[in-house]
N, C-alpha and C positions, 0 to 999 in steps of 0.2 A: 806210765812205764810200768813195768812187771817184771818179778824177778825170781827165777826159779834157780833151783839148786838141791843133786842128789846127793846122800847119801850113803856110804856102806856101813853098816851097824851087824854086827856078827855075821856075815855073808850073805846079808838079804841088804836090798835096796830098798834105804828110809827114803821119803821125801822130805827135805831137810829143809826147812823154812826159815829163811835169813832176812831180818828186816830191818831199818835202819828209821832211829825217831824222826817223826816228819817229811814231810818231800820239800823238792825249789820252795826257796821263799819268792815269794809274791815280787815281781818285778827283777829278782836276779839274775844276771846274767847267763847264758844255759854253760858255758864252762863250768860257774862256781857251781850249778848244781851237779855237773856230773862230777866235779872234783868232791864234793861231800857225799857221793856214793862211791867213793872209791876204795878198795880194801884195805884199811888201816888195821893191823893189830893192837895198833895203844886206842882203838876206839871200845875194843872188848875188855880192858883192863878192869874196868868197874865189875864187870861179873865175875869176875878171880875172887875179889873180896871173900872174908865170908859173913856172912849173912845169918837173920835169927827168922825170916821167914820160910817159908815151904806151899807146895803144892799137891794138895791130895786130889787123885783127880780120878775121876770113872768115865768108860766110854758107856755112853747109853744110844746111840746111833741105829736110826731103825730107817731102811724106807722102803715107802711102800708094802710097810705088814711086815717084810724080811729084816730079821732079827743081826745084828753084824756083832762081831766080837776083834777083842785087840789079843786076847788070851797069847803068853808066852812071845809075842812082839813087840819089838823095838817101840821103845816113844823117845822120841829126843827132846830135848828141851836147847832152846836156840837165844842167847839175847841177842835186846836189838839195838841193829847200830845202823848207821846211814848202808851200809852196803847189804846189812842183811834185808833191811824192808823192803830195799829195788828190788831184791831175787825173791821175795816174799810176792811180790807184786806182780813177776814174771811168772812164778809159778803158780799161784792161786788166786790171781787178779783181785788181791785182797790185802791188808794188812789188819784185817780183824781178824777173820775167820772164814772159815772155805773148809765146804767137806763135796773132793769131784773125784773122777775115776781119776783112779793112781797111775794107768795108764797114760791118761791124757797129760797129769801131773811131770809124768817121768819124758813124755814129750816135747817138754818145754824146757829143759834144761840150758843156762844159757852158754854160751863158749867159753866165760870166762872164768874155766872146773881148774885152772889149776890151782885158786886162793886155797891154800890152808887152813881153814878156822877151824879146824877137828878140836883140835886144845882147849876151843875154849865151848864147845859146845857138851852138856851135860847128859847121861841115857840110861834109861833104865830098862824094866818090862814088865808089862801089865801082867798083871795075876791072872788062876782063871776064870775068877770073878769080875775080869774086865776091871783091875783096881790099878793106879801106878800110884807113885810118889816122890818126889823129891823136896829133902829138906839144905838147912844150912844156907841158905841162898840171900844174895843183898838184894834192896831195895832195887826194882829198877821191873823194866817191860821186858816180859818173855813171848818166846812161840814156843806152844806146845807142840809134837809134831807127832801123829802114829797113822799105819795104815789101818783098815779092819776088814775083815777078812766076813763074807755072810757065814753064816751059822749052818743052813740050809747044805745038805751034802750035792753035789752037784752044780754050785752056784759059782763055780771057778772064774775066776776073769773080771770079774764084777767087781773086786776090790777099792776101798774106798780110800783117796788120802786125806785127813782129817788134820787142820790149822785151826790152830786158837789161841788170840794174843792173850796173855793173862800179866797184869801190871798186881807188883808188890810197893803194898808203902805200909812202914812202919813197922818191919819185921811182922807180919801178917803173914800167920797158914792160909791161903785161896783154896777155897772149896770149887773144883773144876768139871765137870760139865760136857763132855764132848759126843 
């Protein structure tokens, strides 16, 4: 199962990466599994916390020779809970990491946009050295989330959206990657 989810982050459309720890246990009934992807807000409650770790993170994203940048756009940061990782799965048929056209990302969205977890998802914006950051944050598994944009003038359309689960333990800075 797969689980996609946009969102609006200062008037542009993030892809907003929602994942939830784990999928069906092994032999469960398929109710109890879709009942533990189901939208709970006391599933987010642990990321409210605060926290002594952080996330410095740079996009370095290249393909095929064409250079991509996140410069001045959104990255969101999403934890994960049973409902976020199904729409994690729906939209990047991944719960680690996915970098595919943002297009195809924003095609996937599933019907079920009217859950609220704005509140508890975190955002910033990359530098224009491609740099983001977030600190304060508790122990626990996150989605990074940004689009990137080619570098190349003329490369419109091409836009890339870019997931990567990153897990804190121990109040640990993550040196991230994207």
């Amino acid at each position: 199962m797969s689980a996609r989810l946009v969102c609006a982050v200062g008037g542009f459309l993030l892809l907003g990466a929602c994942a939830s720890p784990g999928g069906p246990t092994p032999g469960a009934p398929a109710s109890t599994a879709a009942a533990s992807a189901a939208f709970r807000a006391a599933d987010f409650t642990w990321s409210q916390a605060a926290g002594k770790g952080g996330i410095d993170g740079q996009l370095a994203y290249s393909q095929a020779g064409q250079a991509f940048t996140c410069a001045n756009s959104a990255v969101v940061l999403t934890p994960e809970t049973p409902w976020v990782k199904r729409r994690m799965m729906i939209l990047y048929n991944s719960e680690q990491s996915a970098a595919l056209p943002a297009a195809e990302v924003r095609g996937r969205t599933p019907p079920e946009r009217s859950q609220d977890y704005s509140a508890f998802v975190r955002r910033t914006t990359c530098d224009a050295q491609n740099h983001f950051a977030f600190s304060a944050l508790p122990d626990g598994a996150w989605f990074v989330i940004t689009v990137a944009k080619p570098v190349a003038p003329g490369a419109a359309g091409r836009d890339v959206a870019i997931m990567r689960r990153v897990t804190l333990r121990n109040g640990q800075m993550a040196k991230v990657k994207l």
